[in-house]
C-alpha positions as CSV (number, residue, x, y, z in Angstrom):
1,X,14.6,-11.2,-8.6
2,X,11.5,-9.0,-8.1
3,X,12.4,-7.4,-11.7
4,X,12.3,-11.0,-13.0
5,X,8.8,-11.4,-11.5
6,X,7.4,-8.3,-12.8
7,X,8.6,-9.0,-16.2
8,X,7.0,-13.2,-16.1
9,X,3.7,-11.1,-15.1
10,X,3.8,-8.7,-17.5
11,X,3.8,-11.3,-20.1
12,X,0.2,-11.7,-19.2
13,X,-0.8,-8.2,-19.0
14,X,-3.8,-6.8,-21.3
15,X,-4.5,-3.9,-22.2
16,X,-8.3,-4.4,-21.8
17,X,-10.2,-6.7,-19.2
18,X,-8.2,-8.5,-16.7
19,X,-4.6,-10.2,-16.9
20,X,-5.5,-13.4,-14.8
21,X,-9.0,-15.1,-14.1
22,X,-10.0,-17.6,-11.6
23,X,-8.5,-20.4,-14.1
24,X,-4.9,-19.2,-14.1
25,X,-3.9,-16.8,-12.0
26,X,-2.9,-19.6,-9.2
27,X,-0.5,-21.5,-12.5
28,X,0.8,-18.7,-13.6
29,X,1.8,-16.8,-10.1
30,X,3.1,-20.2,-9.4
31,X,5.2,-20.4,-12.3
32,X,6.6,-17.1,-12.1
33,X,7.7,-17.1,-8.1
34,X,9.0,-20.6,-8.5
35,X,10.9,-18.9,-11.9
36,X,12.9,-15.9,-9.7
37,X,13.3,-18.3,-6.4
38,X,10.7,-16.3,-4.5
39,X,8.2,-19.2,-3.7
40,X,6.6,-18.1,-0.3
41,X,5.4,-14.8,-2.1
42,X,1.9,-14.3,-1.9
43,X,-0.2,-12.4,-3.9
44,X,-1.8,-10.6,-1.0
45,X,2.2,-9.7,0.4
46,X,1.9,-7.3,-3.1
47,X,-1.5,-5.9,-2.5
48,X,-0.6,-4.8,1.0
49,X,2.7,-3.8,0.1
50,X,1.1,-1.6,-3.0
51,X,-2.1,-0.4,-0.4
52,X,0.5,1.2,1.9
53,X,2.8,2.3,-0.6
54,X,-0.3,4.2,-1.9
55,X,-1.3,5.8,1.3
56,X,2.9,6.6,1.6
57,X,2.6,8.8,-1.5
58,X,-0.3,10.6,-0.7
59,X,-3.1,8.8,-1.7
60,X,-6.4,9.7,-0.5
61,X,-7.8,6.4,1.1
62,X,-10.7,6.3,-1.2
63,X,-8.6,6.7,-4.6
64,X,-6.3,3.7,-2.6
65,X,-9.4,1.9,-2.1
66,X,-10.4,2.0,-5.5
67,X,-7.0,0.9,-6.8
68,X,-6.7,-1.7,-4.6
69,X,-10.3,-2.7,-5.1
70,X,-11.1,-3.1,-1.8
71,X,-15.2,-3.1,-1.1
72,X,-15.5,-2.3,2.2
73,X,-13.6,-0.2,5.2
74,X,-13.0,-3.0,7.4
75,X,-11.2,-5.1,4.9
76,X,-9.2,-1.7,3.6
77,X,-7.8,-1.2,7.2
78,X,-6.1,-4.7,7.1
79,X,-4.1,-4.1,4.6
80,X,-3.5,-0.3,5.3
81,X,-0.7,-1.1,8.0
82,X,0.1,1.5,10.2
83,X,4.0,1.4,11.4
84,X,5.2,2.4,14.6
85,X,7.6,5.3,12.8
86,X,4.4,6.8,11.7
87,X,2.8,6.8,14.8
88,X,5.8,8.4,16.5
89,X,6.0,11.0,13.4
90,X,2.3,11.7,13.6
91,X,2.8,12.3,17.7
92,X,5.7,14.8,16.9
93,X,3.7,16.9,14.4
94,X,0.7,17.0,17.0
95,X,3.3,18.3,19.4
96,X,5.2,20.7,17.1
97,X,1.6,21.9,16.2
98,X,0.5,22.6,20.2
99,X,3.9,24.3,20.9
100,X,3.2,26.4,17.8
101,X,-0.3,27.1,18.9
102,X,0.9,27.8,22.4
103,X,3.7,30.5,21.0
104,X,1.2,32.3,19.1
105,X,-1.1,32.3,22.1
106,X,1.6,33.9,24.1
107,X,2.7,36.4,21.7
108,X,-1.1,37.8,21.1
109,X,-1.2,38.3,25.3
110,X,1.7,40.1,25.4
């Protein structure tokens, strides 16, 4: 289904200026979500989905932030959701690190 909406939106793609304006993004997203039975998505469900997806791969928060025109920090960090797996992967590389750390420490007293 998602295919389905990528290709109604692509329909509408340019390769200069913008796809959609004010006057009918709101139709046309309409049209194609009620087209591929998806009728609840929102707009802003794709733009945090692509904003972490960005920050996934690599991305360096301004380059996402640019992408994802986002203006400001505060607004950024909304959509850049952090998941608890990332937390609990970031806590084990702080501990691998300190073990490491403490090993070398250990081995240059000895």
């Amino acid at each position: 289904m998602l295919e389905e909406l990528i290709t109604i939106l692509k329909k509408h793609f340019q390769k200069e200026g913008a796809a959609f304006d004010a006057t009918n993004l709101r139709k046309e997203w309409a049209k194609a979500t009620k087209a591929t039975d998806l009728p609840n998505l929102l707009i802003h469900d794709l733009r945090r989905s692509a904003t972490r997806n960005l920050m996934n791969a690599g991305a360096q928060e301004r380059v996402a932030m640019s992408i994802s025109v986002h203006k400001t920090r505060s607004v950024f960090d909304r959509y850049n959701i952090v998941s608890t797996d990332q937390i609990h992967e970031a806590m084990k590389a702080r501990e691998e690190e300190a073990r490491q750390n403490k090993a070398k420490c250990m081995a240059s007293q000895a």
